[in-house]
Every structure is written in structure tokens, then in C-alpha cells.
NULUM-228834 format. One line per field, with one value per residue (C-alpha): residue number from 0; y, x, z. Coordinates in Angstrom, 1 decimal, padded with zeros to 4 digits. Example, Ala and Ser with C-alpha at 12.3 -4.5 7.8 and 13.67 -1.06 7.14 Angstrom:
NULUM-228834
nr	c(0:1)
y	c(-004.5:-001.1)
x	c(012.3:013.7)
z	c(007.8:007.1)
***
This chain:
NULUM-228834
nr	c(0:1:2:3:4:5:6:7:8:9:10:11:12:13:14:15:16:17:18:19:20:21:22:23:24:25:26:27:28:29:30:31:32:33:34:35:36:37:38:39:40:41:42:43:44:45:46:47:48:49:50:51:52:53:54:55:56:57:58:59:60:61:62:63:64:65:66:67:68:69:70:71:72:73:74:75:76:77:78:79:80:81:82:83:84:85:86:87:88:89:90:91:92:93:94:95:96:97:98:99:100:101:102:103:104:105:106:107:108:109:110:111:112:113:114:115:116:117:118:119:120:121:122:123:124:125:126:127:128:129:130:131:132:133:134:135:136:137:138:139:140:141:142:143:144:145:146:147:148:149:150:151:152:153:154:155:156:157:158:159:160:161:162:163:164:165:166:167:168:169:170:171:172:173:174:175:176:177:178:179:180:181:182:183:184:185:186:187:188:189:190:191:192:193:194:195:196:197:198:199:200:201:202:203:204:205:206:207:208:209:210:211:212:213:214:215:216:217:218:219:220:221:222:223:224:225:226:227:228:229:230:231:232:233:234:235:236:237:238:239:240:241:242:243:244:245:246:247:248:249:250:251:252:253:254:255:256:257:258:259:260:261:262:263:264:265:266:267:268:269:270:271:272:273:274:275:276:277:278:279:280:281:282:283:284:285:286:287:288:289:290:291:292:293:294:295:296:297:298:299:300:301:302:303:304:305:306:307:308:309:310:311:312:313:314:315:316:317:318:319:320:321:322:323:324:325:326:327:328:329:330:331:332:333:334:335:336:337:338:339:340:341:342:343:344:345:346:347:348:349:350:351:352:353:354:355:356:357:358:359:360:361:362:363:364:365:366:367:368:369:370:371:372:373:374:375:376:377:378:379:380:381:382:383:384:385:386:387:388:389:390:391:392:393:394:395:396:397:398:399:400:401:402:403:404:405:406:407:408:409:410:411:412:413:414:415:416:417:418:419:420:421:422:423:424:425:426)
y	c(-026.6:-027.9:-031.0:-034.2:-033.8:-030.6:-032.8:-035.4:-033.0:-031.6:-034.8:-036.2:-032.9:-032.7:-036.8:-035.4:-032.9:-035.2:-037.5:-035.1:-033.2:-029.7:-030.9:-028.5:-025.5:-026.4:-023.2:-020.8:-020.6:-020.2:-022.1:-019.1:-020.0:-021.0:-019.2:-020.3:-021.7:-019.7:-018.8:-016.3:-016.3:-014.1:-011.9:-013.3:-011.8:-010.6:-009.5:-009.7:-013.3:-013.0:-009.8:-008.4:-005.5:-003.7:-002.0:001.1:000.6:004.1:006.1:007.6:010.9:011.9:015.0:013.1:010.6:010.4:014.3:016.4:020.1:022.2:025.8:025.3:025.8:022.7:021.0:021.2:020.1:017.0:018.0:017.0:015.0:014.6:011.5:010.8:012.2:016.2:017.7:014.9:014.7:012.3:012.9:012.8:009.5:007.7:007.8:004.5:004.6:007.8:006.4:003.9:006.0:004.5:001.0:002.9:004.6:007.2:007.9:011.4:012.0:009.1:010.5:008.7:010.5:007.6:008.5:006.0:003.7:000.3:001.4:003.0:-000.4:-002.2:-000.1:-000.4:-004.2:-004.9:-001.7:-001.7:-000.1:-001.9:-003.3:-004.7:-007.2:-008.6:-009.1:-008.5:-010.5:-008.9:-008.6:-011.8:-014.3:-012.4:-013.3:-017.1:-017.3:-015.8:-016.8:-020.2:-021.3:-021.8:-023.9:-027.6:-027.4:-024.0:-021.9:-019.3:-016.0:-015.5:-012.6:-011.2:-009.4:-009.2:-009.1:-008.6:-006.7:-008.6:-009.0:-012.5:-014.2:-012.3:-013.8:-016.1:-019.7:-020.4:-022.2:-018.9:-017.5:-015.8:-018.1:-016.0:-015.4:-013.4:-013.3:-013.7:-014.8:-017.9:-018.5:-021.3:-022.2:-025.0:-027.4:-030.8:-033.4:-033.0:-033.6:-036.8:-038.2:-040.4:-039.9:-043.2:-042.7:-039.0:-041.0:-044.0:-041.2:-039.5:-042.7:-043.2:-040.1:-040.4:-043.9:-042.4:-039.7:-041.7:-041.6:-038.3:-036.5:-037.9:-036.7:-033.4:-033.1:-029.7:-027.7:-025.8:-029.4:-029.6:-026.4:-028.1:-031.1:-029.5:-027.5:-029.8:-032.3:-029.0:-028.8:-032.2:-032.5:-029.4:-030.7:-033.2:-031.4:-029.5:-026.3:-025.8:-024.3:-021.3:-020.4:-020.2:-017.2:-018.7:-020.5:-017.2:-015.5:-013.7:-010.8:-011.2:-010.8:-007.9:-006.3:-006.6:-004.8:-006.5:-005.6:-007.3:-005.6:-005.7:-009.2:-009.6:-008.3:-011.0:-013.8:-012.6:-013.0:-016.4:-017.3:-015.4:-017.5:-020.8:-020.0:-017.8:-016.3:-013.2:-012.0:-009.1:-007.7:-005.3:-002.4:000.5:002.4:005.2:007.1:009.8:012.3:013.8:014.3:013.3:014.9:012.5:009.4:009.6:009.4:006.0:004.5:005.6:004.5:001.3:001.0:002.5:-000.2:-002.8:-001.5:-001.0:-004.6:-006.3:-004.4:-004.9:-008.7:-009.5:-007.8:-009.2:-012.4:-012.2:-011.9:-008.7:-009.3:-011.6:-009.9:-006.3:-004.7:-002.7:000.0:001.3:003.0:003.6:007.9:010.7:012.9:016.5:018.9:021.2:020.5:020.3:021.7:018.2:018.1:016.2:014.9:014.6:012.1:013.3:011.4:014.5:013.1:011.1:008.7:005.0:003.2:000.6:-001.2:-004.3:-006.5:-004.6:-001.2:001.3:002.7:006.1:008.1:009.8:010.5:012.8:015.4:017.5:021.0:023.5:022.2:018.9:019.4:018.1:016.5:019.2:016.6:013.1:012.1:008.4:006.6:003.6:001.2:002.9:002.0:-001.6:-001.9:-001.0:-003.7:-006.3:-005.0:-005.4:-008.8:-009.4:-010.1:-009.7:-006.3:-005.7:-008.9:-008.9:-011.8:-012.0:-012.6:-015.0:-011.2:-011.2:-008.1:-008.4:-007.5:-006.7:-007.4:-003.7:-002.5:-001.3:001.2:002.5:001.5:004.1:002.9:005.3:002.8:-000.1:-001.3)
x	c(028.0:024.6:024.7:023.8:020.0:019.2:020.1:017.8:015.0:015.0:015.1:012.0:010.1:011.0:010.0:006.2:006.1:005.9:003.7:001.5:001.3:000.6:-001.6:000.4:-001.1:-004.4:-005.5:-003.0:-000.6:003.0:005.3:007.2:009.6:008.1:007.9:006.8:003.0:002.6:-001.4:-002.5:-005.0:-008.7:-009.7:-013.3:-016.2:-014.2:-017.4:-015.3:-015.1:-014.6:-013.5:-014.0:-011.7:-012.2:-009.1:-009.3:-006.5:-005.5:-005.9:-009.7:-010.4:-011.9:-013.1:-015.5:-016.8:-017.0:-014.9:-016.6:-016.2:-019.1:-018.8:-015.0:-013.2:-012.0:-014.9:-015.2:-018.4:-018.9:-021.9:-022.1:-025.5:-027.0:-027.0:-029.1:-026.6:-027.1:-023.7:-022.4:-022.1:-020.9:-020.5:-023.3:-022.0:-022.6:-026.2:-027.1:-024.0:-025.5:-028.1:-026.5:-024.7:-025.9:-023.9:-020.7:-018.0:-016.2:-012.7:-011.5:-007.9:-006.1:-002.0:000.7:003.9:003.6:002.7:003.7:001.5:002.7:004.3:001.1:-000.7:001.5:001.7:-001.8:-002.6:000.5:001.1:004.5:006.7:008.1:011.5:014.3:015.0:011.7:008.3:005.8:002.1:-001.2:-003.9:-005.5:-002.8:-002.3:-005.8:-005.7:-002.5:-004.0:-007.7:-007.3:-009.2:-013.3:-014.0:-012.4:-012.6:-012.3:-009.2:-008.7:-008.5:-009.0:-008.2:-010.7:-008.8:-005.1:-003.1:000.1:001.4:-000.1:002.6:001.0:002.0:005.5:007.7:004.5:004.1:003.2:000.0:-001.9:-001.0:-004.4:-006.1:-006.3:-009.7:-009.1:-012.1:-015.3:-017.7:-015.5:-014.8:-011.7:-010.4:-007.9:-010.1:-010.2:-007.8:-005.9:-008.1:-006.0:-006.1:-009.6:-010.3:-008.9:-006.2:-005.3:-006.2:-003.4:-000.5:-001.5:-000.9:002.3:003.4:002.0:003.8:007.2:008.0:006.5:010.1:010.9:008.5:009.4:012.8:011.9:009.0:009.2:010.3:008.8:008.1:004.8:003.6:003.7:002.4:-000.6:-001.4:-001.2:-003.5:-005.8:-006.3:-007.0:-009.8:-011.3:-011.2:-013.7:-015.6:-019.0:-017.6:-016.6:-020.0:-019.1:-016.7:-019.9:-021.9:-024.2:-025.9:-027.1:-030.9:-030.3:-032.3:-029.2:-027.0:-028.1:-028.6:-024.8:-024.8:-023.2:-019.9:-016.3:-016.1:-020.2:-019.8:-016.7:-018.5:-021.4:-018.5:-017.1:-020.3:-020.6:-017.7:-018.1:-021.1:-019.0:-016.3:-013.4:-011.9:-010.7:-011.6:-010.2:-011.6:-010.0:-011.3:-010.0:-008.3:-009.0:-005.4:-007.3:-004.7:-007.3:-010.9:-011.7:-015.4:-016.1:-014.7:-015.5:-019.2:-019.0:-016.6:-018.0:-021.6:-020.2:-018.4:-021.5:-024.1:-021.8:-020.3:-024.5:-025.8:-022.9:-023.8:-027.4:-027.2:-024.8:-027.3:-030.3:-028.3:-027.2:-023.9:-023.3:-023.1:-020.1:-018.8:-016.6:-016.3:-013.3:-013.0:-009.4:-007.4:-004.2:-003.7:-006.3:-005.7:-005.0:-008.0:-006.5:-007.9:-004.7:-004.4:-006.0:-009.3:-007.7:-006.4:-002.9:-001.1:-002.1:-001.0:-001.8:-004.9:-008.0:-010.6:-011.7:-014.2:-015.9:-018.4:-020.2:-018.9:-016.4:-017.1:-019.8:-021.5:-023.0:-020.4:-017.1:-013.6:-011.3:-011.4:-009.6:-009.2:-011.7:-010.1:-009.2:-005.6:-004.0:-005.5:-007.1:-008.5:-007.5:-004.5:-004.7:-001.8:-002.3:-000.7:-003.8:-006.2:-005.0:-004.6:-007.9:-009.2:-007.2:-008.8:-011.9:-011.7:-010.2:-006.5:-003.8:-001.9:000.7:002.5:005.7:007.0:010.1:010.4:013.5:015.7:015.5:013.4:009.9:006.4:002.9:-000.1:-001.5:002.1:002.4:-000.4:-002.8:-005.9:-009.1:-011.4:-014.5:-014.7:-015.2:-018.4)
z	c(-023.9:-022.5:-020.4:-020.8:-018.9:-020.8:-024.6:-023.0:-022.0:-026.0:-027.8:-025.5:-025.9:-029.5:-030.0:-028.2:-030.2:-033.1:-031.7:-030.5:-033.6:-032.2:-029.0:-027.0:-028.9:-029.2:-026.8:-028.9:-025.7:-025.6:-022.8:-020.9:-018.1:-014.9:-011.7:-007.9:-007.8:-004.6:-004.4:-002.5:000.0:-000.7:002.2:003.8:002.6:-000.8:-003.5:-006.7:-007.7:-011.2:-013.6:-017.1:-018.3:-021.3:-022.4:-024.6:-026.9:-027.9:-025.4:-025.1:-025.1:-021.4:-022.4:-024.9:-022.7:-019.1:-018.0:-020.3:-020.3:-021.2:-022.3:-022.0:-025.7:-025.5:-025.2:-029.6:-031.0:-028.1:-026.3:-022.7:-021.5:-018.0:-015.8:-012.7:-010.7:-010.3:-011.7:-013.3:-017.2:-019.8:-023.0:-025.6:-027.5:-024.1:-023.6:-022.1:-019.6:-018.8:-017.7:-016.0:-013.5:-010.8:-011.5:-012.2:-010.0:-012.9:-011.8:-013.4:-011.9:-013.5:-013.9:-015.3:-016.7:-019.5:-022.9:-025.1:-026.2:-026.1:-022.2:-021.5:-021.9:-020.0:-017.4:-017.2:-018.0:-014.8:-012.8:-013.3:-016.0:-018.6:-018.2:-020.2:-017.6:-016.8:-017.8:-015.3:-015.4:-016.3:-014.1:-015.3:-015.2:-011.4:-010.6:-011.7:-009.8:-006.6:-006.8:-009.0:-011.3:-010.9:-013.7:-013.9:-018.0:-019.0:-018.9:-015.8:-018.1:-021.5:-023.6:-026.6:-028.7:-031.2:-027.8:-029.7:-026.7:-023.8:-021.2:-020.6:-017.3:-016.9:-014.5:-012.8:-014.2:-018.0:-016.9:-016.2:-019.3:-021.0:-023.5:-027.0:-028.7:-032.2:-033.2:-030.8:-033.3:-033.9:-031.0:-029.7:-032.7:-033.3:-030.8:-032.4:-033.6:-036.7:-039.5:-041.1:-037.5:-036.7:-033.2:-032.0:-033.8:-032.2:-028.7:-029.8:-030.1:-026.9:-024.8:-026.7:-025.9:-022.4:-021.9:-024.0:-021.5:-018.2:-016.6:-018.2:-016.3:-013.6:-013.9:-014.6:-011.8:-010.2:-013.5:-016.1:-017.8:-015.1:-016.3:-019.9:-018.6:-016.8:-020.2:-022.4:-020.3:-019.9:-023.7:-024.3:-021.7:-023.1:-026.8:-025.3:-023.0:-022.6:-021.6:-024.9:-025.5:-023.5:-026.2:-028.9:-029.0:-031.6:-028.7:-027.2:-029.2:-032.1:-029.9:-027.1:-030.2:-031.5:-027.7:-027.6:-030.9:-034.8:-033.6:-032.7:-029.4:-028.7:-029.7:-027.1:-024.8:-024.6:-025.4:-022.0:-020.0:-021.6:-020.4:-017.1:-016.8:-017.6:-014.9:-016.2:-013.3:-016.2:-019.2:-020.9:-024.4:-026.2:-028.6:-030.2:-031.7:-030.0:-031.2:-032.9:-033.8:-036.7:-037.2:-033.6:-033.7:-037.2:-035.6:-031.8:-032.0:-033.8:-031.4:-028.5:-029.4:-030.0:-026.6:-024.7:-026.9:-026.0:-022.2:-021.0:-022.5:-020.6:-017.3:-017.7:-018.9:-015.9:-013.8:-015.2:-014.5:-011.2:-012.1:-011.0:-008.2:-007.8:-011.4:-011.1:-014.6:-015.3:-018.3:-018.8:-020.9:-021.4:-021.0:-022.1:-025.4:-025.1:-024.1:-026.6:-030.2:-032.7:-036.2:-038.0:-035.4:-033.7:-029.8:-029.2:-026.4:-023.2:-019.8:-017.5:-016.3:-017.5:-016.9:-016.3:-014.8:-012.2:-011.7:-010.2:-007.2:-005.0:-006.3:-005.0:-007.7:-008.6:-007.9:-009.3:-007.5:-008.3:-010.4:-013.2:-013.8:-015.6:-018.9:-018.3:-018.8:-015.1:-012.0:-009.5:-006.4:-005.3:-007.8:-008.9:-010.3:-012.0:-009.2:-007.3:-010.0:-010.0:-006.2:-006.2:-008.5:-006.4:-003.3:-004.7:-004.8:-001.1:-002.5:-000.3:-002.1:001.2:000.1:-001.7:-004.4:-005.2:-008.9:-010.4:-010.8:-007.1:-006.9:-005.2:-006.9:-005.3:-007.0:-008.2:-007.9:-004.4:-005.3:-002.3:-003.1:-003.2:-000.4:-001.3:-004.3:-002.9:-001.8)
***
């Protein structure tokens, strides 16, 4: 039977909830348990301040884009095209990225023995596998947690994208879970007061509720009901703040617009340098799919133009904006597809080895590490597991990735996952 504090909690929260209306979900977050509000402490002289990630839902094809393998039979009808770089080739649907080497560090030996999708991507998004027992944190509710947050109004991380499979902040507090845009061109929805509610009205029944649960709060300091507390004060300041702007990509030229290209992910892509620009510490977008079991060389060239249109106006906008600088860029994936070209034209799953990719503050460009083998079927130089990959990316931006946390199951956690990080990547 619960006791008599827990039936108390309920019927305050629930009396809120009705006065509220809803306030608590104005940013589309959930409340998950809460966790220790530990921060950790940057390295000096740390270049990565702030971090986009595009994940390649899917699982992209290396041998198409950045490991391909000319005059191998597996290479099918993907031509490979030169970069600046003598030796190194990407694939022909990556032109401007191509041309781009310089700003990129191309990581080719990528292994995991994971080849499921939905533990693929969570492998990837947390460095940890997937668990029954606990859910671990992506890399951006790790980053608001260690770095904090940079912008009073705006939320510490945001995700662009469905994110139906977004670990979200795992065992660390709810208050760093990432903010959820559907739907770039629209923005943060749900942002204003119920429409049958005037404004002084909605401002009324937030001091009711404020003076309602006074003594609750109180009573409950040092649980989850801060987190809720600290959120739910969060979305009402942004309702009525500036910021909000950050969120509207209608501001930017129709000319910037079409730079990013009249796509969802292009158009992701220059919603997260707004908001890089506003002060998110993190901002993932998503695109795929890249599952291309069938008619690989049909589909491919579209997708890929689209993620090098979108991938090289990001990198040369943040550049162009000084934002590079202080900005790393991270593309992932979640395995490769199979060098071998099935019976339907088609890639199969293929978590042997593959490719993602750096760039910006923390990384030294122009160059790739590792390597695969003549077909691209298993790693032949400088394996990287993905705890390395994300190590590396935490490194990168001067976080301590030595110390252990010990999560509410007892067991202790590392940011990156205990991985070693690759120190010929970063800068």
C-alpha cells in the first residue's frame, strides 16, 4: 500500500496538473526518475563547446560514401570521386564533402558485433548496450549534465527528428532530457497558453498553482519534484521569451534556405545552427532511412545528395560564422551494409566495419584513420569501437571520460563508455 506522503504527493501534482492545464508539457518532455545533479568539470583549454550530431538512421552504406572501393566487385555501379587529399576517395553522391576534406577527419574502421537496428542506435547515441535493467543517457543529455547549460532561455539539447527510440536522459536527471522538434520547419510547437485562456488569465492559474503547492515543494525539496519544478518554470519563461526565435527558421533568407536545400533534414540542419547560434549546448538531427535492403544504386544517390547538400552548408555556414570553431560536428551511423551486393540490388546488415565522421572544434581535419580491407568487409588497421568513437567526442570537448558514476542499480558509467579515445583526431 503507498504511504500517506506518496497519496499526498499524487493528489497535489494531480490538483497542478489541472490548474496548469498542460504547462508541464509545453516543451514535449516527459518526467523520468531523477538521478544525482553531479556536473562534471571541462578540462582547460577544451575547443568543443557546443555539438551537432547527425545520426544516419539505417545504417549507411560505407562503401557508397566515404570507404569506397574502386575496381573492387563490390563497388556496383557507385563510382568513387577524388578529394584534395591524394589517395583518398568518397563516393560520387558526395561531391561537396569531397571537397570539403580538409574540415573532416573520416573514420573507416568503425566495429561493433551489433546488428540490429534499434540496439545499433543505442549503442551508438550512449556507448553502452542496451539493457533490460537500465536505460543509459545519450550523448546530449550527458553533455548538459557535464557542461550545463549556455543559454538562460533555451533548452540545453534538442533533438530534430521522430526520436521514438531516443534513450533520452537514462538514469541522469529528467531536466536534461532532449527537447523534441518533429518537424523543423515548424519549429517548437505547443508554446503559448491554451487558446480559451487570455493571457492574464493563464498567469492567474500559474500563481495559484504556485501558491497551492508552496509547502509541498518544500516537503518534497531534494526529489524528482525539483526536476519538475525546474522544467516546468523553464517552459514558462520560454513561452515569453525572445529566444524563442531561434526555434524559427523563417527568420533566416530565403537564399540561406535554399543553401541548406527544400529538405526535412537540409532544413534540420540550418534549425540546428540557429539554435547553435542561440546557445544549445546539443543538437542532434536525424535522417534516414538508410536500411536499403533493395535497389541500393536507385535510392542511394538521392539520399546521399541530400545528406552531402545539407552536411557541406552546415559546415560552411558555421564556418562562415565563426562557429566552427567552438562547434564539433558529428556524423554517425549506426553499422555499415554488406560490401556484397544481394539478390534484390541491395545492402544487407553489416556491423563488420564502417564509417563516420568529424569535424570542427576538437577534431583535426583532413585526414582518415583506420582502415578496412580491399573489400570493405572487416577492419584491417586501427579498430574503433564505438565506446572509442564516443570517448572521442567527449574528449573533444575537455570532459573528464576516466570518471566513473554510479547509476541508481549500483553499477558505475563513464561518459563515452569506458572507450579509449583516438588522439590523432583531436586537434
Amino acid at each position: 500500500m503507498k504511504n500517506d506522503a506518496l497519496d499526498k504527493f499524487e493528489v497535489l501534482l494531480s490538483r497542478r496538473n489541472l490548474l496548469v492545464n498542460g504547462t508541464a508539457g509545453l516543451l514535449g518532455v516527459k518526467i523520468l526518475s531523477q538521478w544525482d545533479n553531479s556536473i562534471f568539470a571541462a578540462a582547460p583549454g577544451s575547443k568543443a563547446k557546443q555539438v551537432i550530431m547527425l545520426t544516419m538512421r539505417g545504417a549507411m552504406s560505407h562503401v557508397d560514401t566515404f570507404d569506397p572501393k574502386p575496381g573492387r566487385d563490390v563497388q556496383g555501379e557507385t563510382e568513387a570521386i577524388k578529394t584534395h587529399a591524394p589517395g583518398v576517395l568518397f563516393g560520387n553522391s558526395l561531391p561537396r564533402l569531397a571537397g570539403m576534406f580538409e574540415d573532416l577527419a573520416v573514420v573507416r574502421s568503425l566495429t561493433t558485433e551489433t546488428g540490429d537496428h534499434e540496439q545499433g542506435t543505442y549503442l551508438m547515441r550512449t556507448a553502452y548496450k542496451k539493457l533490460n535493467s537500465i536505460s543509459h543517457p545519450g550523448l546530449g543529455p550527458w553533455f548538459q549534465h557535464a557542461m550545463g547549460k549556455i543559454s538562460k532561455d533555451l533548452p540545453g539539447n534538442v533533438l530534430i527528428g521522430n526520436g521514438n527510440e531516443h534513450p533520452n536522459a537514462g538514469f541522469l536527471e529528467s531536466a536534461v532530457i532532449p527537447v523534441p522538434i518533429g518537424d523543423p520547419a515548424k519549429g517548437l510547437e505547443n508554446i503559448k497558453s491554451p487558446k480559451y485562456l487570455s493571457d492574464t488569465n493563464f498567469k492567474r492559474r500559474l500563481a495559484l498553482a504556485n501558491r497551492i503547492d508552496a509547502d509541498f515543494r518544500e516537503k518534497f525539496s531534494g526529489t524528482e519534484v525539483d526536476t519538475y519544478n525546474q522544467m516546468y518554470k523553464e517552459a514558462v519563461r520560454l513561452m515569453g521569451s525572445k529566444e524563442l526565435e531561434a526555434f524559427d527558421i523563417s527568420k533566416e533568407p530565403e537564399k540561406m534556405r535554399e543553401l541548406y536545400g527544400s529538405n526535412r533534414f537540409g532544413q534540420g540542419c540550418l534549425l540546428a545552427r540557429r539554435l547553435i547560434q542561440g546557445g544549445v549546448r546539443f543538437v542532434e538531427v536525424e535522417f534516414g532511412p538508410w536500411d536499403m535492403h533493395q535497389q541500393i544504386f536507385t535510392d542511394l544517390p538521392d539520399r546521399a545528395g541530400v545528406l552531402d547538400h545539407g552536411m557541406s552548408a552546415l559546415l560552411t555556414d558555421l564556418k562562415s560564422q565563426g562557429l566552427l570553431s567552438t562547434t564539433m560536428v558529428v556524423l554517425a551511423t549506426e553499422f555499415g551494409r554488406t560490401p556484397k551486393i544481394n539478390e534484390n540490388a541491395g545492402r544487407d546488415h553489416h556491423p563488420g566495419v564502417f564509417s563516420c565522421v568529424l569535424a570542427g572544434a576538437g577534431i583535426r581535419g583532413g585526414q582518415v584513420y583506420g582502415a578496412s580491407d580491399e573489400d570493405g568487409r572487416s577492419v584491417a588497421d586501427d579498430s574503433v569501437s564505438i565506446a572509442d568513437f564516443n570517448t572521442t567526442i567527449a574528449k573533444a570537448a575537455g570532459l573528464d571520460t576516466k570518471k566513473e558514476y554510479i547509476a541508481p542499480n549500483g553499477r558505475p558509467f563513464k561518459i563515452g563508455g569506458g572507450g579509449t579515445a583516438i588522439e590523432k583526431l583531436l586537434a
